[in-house]
C-alpha positions, 0 to 999 in steps of 0.5 A: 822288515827293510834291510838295512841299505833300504832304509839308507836309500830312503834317507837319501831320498828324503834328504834330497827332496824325491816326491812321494811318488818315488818314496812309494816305489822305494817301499811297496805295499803292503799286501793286507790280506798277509796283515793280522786283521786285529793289528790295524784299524778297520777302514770301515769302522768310526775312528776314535773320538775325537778324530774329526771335528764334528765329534769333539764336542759330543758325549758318548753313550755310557754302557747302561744307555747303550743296553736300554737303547738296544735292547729291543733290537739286539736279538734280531738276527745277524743280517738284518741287524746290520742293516738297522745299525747302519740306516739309523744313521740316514733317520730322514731317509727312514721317514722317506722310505716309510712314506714310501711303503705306506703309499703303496710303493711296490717292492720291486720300485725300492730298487730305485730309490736314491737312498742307502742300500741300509734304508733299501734294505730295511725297507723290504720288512715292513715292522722294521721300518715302521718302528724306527720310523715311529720312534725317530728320536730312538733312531736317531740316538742309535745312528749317534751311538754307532757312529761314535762307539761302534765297538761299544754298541756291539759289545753291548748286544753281545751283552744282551744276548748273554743275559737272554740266554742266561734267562732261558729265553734265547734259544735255537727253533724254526725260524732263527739259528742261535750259535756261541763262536769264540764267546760271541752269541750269532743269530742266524736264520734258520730257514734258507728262503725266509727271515723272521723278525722277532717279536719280544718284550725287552723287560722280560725276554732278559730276565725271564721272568714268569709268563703269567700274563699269557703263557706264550713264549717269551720271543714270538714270530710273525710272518716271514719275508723273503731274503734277498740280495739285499743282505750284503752286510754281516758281522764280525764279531771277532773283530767288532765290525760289519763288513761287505761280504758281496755273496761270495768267497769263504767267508760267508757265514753258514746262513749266507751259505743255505741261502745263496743258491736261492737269491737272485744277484743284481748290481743295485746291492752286490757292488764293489763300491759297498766293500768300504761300508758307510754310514751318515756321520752327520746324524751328529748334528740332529737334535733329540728330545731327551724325553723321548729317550727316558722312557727306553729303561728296560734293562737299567730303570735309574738310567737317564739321558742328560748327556743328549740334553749335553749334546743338543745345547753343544750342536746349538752353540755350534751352529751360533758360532759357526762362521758365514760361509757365504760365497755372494757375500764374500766376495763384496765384504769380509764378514770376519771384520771385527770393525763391522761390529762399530756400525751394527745397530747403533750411529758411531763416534766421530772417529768411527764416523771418520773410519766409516768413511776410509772403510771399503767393503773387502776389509781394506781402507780405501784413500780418497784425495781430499776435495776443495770445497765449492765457493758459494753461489750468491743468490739473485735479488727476487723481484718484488711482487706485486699486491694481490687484490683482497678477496671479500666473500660475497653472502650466500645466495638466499633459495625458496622451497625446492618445487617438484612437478606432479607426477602424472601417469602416463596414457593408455595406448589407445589414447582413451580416457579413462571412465567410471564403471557403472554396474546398472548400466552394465546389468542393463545391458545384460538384460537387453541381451538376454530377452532379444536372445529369448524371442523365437525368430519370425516367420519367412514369407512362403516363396511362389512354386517355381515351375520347370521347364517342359511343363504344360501351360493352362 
């Protein structure tokens, strides 16, 4: 507590004008780990409604919309429902992360993607991350709910949980850790490696119901997949809030504890930069189809969602209403004149025409000197002119017939006239041929003996 010369010191301080600077070292701070954490608003939580402008106009959740909501998430362990709270409120990187995935994105590549390291971590589990991405209307509305009423969404999942066990259904096993601390349920992993995403029918798994549909246990279990650096976030349920916990001092929690000799730490999600945990408060402005929404009543069958119908028709009037912000604009006209009303669409009187006149871009009136006006010139006399002969059209020349040369086809090559063909004389001539062709060939003279040389003469 100040003593009382404290308090006169800064008195005088104020009354003489001291920066702030100088006011700050008359009062140091104060140390927050010596504070009550239940005594001061978490700085990593929603402020009230109301706080920022953005959310005046917006209709909070009531209590059985929030059950319906997160009834098919509220028994996912701690750790990863943490991270799904905070990447709803990023439902376009949702979709981003998805296509990622389904293209064959490697793992190892999610490191390096520009989105929130909620979205990088959500995107390691697959179901996960097909599910918001499918049903981005729910997404969206869970991202609104916990932006404006993150204690009321946790104290709805504590709600659940309750009703689960109540039922019967919610129990410790292999794969997931069911502990009460202080009348908060946590859900932990049960293995140090892997995390199993449970799989539920939220119309059954509160109300244990029978199972005479197949006999299996009301909460099932796929596969399970690794944990990693990537579940940085945690709850507080004491204190409604998710908080940075980096893997390190006293104050992980006892899944945290198994796991942490077995997970490799990189800066991509152990960072100081993540001890103020955020969330996209813009995911205000998104439109939700309110008939998507219906359909979530599992818990409260009559429940309807006509606030979001609220919402939507609201975002809309702001966006109509929202003044220009054009910088190009701006700086040749004011838009927020209301004179520029007079000439849209329609000509002005004579005085709106005479203001149209003083009126200069910039919302400021601009005087012209008035100008004399200019003496008329007198025109010249024209020459007379002269009288154009008159055109007689002359008749239309009478033609004959159009006459066209024969055709005649051109001669052969050899410059041979042409002749008939007789086949008489060609059969004649083939006859000839044929008996000169049969006759045996004449008979040759026989030649004298030649007589050699070195022969006996008679």
């Amino acid at each position: 507590m100040p003593t009382g010369g404290t308090l006169l010191l800064a008195f005088f301080l104020s009354a003489a004008g001291v920066p702030n600077a100088a006011r700050a070292a008359a009062f140091p701070a104060q140390d927050p780990g010596t504070q009550d954490p239940g005594q001061y608003q978490d700085p990593n939580q929603s402020p009230d409604q109301g706080a920022y402008p953005d959310q005046a106009g917006f209709q909070n959740f009531t209590p059985e919309q929030l059950d319906n909501l997160l009834a098919p998430i509220a028994l996912y362990p701690d750790p990863l429902l943490a991270q799904v709270l905070l990447a709803a409120t990023f439902p376009d990187q949702i979709d981003e992360a998805a296509r990622f995935v389904r293209g064959g994105g490697a793992p190892a590549d999610i490191d390096y993607q520009p989105w929130d390291v909620s979205v990088k971590a959500v995107a390691r589990y697959p179901s996960v991350l097909d599910m918001m991405d499918n049903r981005l209307d729910w997404t969206t509305s869970l991202g609104q709910a916990y932006v404006n009423q993150s204690t009321d969404v946790q104290e709805s999942i504590q709600r659940l949980r309750a009703m689960a066990h109540d039922a019967g259904t919610l129990e410790s096993g292999p794969q997931m850790q069911v502990v009460e601390q202080d009348g908060n349920w946590c859900i932990w992993p049960a293995q140090p490696q892997f995390i199993y995403v449970p799989v539920y029918d939220p119309a059954v798994v509160f109300f244990g119901r029978p199972r005479v549909w197949f006999g299996g246990p009301f909460i099932s279990f796929g596969v399970g997949f690794p944990i990693g650096a990537w579940f940085n976030y945690d709850f507080d349920w004491g204190h409604h809030r998710i908080f940075y916990h980096g893997w390190e001092g006293g104050h992980l929690a006892p899944w945290a504890v198994r796991s942490r000799p077995y997970v490799h730490i990189t800066n991509v999600y152990v960072n100081d930069r993540y001890r103020n945990v955020e969330f996209n408060r813009t995911v205000n402005n998104r439109r939700v189809n309110v008939e998507n929404l219906n359909r979530y009543n599992s818990i409260h069958r009559d429940v309807r969602y006509s606030n979001v119908a609220v919402n939507n028709l609201q975002r809309q009037s702001d966006r109509n209403q929202r003044p220009m912000n054009n910088a190009t604009l701006q700086r040749n006209i004011n838009p927020n004149d209301p004179r520029l009303n007079n000439f849209r669409g329609r000509e002005g009187t004579p005085a709106q025409e005479a203001g149209r006149q003083q009126f200069q871009p910039g919302g400021q009136p601009q005087f012209r000197p008035q100008t004399q006006p200019r003496p008329e010139v007198q025109q010249r006399p024209q020459p007379e002119s002269k009288p154009q002969p008159e055109f007689k059209p002359q008749p239309p020349v009478q033609r004959g017939p159009e006459v066209r040369p024969q055709y005649t086809p051109p001669r052969s090559a050899y410059n041979v006239e042409p002749r008939p063909f007789d086949p008489r004389q060609s059969s004649a001539r083939g006859q000839v041929s044929r008996q000169e062709m049969s006759r045996p060939p004449a008979a040759r003279p026989s030649s004298a003996p030649r007589g050699g040389g070195g022969g006996k003469r008679p």
